[in-house]
N, C-alpha and C positions, 0 to 999 in steps of 0.2 A: 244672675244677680238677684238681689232681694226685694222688695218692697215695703223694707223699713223705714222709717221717720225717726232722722235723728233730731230729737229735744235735749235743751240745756237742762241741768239738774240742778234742780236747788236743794236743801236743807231737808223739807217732806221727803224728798228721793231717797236718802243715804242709808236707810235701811234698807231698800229692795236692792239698792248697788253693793253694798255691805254680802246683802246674801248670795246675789248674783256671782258674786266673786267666789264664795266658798263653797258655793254649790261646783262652781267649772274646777275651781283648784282640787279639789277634792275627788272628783269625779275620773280627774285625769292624773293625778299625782297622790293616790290612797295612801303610798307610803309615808306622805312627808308628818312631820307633829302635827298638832293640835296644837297650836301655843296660845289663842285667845280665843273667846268665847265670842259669840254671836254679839253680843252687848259694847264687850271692847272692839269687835272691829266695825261696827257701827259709828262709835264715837271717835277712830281714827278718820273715817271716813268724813265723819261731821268738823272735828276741830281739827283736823292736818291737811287733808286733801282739798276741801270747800274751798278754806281762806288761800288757799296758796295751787291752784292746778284751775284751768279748764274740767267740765265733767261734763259730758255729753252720753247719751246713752239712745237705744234704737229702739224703739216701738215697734212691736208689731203688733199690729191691731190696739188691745187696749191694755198690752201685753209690754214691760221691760224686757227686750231680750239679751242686750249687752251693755259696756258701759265700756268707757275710755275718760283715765283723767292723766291731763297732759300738762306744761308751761315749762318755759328756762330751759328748752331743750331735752324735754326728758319725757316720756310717756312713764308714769309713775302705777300704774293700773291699767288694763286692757283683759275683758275676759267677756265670755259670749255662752248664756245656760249649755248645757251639751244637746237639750233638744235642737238647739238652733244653729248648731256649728257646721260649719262645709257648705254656707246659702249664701256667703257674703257680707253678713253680719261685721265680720271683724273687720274685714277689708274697707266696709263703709268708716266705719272707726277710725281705724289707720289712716287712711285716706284724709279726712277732717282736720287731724293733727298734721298731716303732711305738707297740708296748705299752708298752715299759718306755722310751721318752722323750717325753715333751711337747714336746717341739721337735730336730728337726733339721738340720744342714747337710750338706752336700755337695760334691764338684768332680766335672765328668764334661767331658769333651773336649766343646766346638762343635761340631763335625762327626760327633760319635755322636750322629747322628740317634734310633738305635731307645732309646739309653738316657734322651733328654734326651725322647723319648714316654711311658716306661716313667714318668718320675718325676712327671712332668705330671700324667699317667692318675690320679698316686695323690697328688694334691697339693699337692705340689710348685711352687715359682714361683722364676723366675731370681732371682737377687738382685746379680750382681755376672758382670759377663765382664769376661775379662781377653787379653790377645796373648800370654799364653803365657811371658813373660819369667822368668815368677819358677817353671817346673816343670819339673821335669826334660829333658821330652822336648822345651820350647820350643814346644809345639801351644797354640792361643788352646783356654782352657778358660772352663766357665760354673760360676758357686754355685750350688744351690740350696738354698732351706729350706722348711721344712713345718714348723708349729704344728700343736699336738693344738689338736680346737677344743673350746671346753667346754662341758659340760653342761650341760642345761637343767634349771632347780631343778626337781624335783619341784612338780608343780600347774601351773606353769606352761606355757603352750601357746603357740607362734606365732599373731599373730594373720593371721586369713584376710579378705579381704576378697572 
């Protein structure tokens, strides 16, 4: 595991989370478009995500190295530089959001293998693929969702055979 610090993000953040994002999408999905510019998705970042998501993002050292922005059941953003992927980084992420929802969903591209791993690993089950028609970039994507599972009453024990 890592020895990241996760800090809340405010409004100064949304450009380094803004880039953060483009650098991992990119790095790991070359083929998809280009559909906005460094500028616009800054200011998605600032007027859609801010007022309406959780945004939490990991430090290292004095260093952003991922970001997670969540609320309403939905992990809306989740991305981690590529220097820092495979330490726990994301997991810490995931992990933060997991707490404070009992259920969530998801979208993440078909063909991102390592992230449709990543959400498996931690729960996660497809729920819904789709060809792509209704998302921007037109790439067939997948849902996934994760329920928190629940507790077992106190006294009570599985039984063993």
């Amino acid at each position: 595991m890592t020895e990241a610090e996760i800090v809340a993000l405010g409004a100064d953040h949304m450009q380094a989370a803004a880039k953060i994002r483009r650098l991992a999408l990119w790095q790991r999905l070359p083929w998809l478009p280009d559909l906005h510019t460094p500028d616009e998705e800054e200011q998605y970042w600032r007027m859609h995500l801010l007022p309406n998501c959780t945004i939490l993002g990991a430090a290292m050292g004095n260093r952003l190295a991922g970001v997670i922005a969540y609320g309403d059941d939905w992990i809306e953003q989740l991305y981690v530089l590529p220097d820092f992927q495979g330490i726990g980084i994301g997991s810490l992420l995931l992990g933060c959001a997991q707490e404070e929802m009992d259920e969530i969903r998801l979208w993440t591209f078909q063909r991102n293998t390592g992230a449709r791993a990543f959400y498996e690993r931690h729960g996660f089950s497809v729920e819904e693929e789709t060809d792509g028609a209704d998302n921007e970039e037109k790439e067939p994507d997948v849902r996934y969702h994760w329920r928190q599972l629940p507790e077992l009453t106190p006294g009570l024990r599985p039984s063993g055979g």
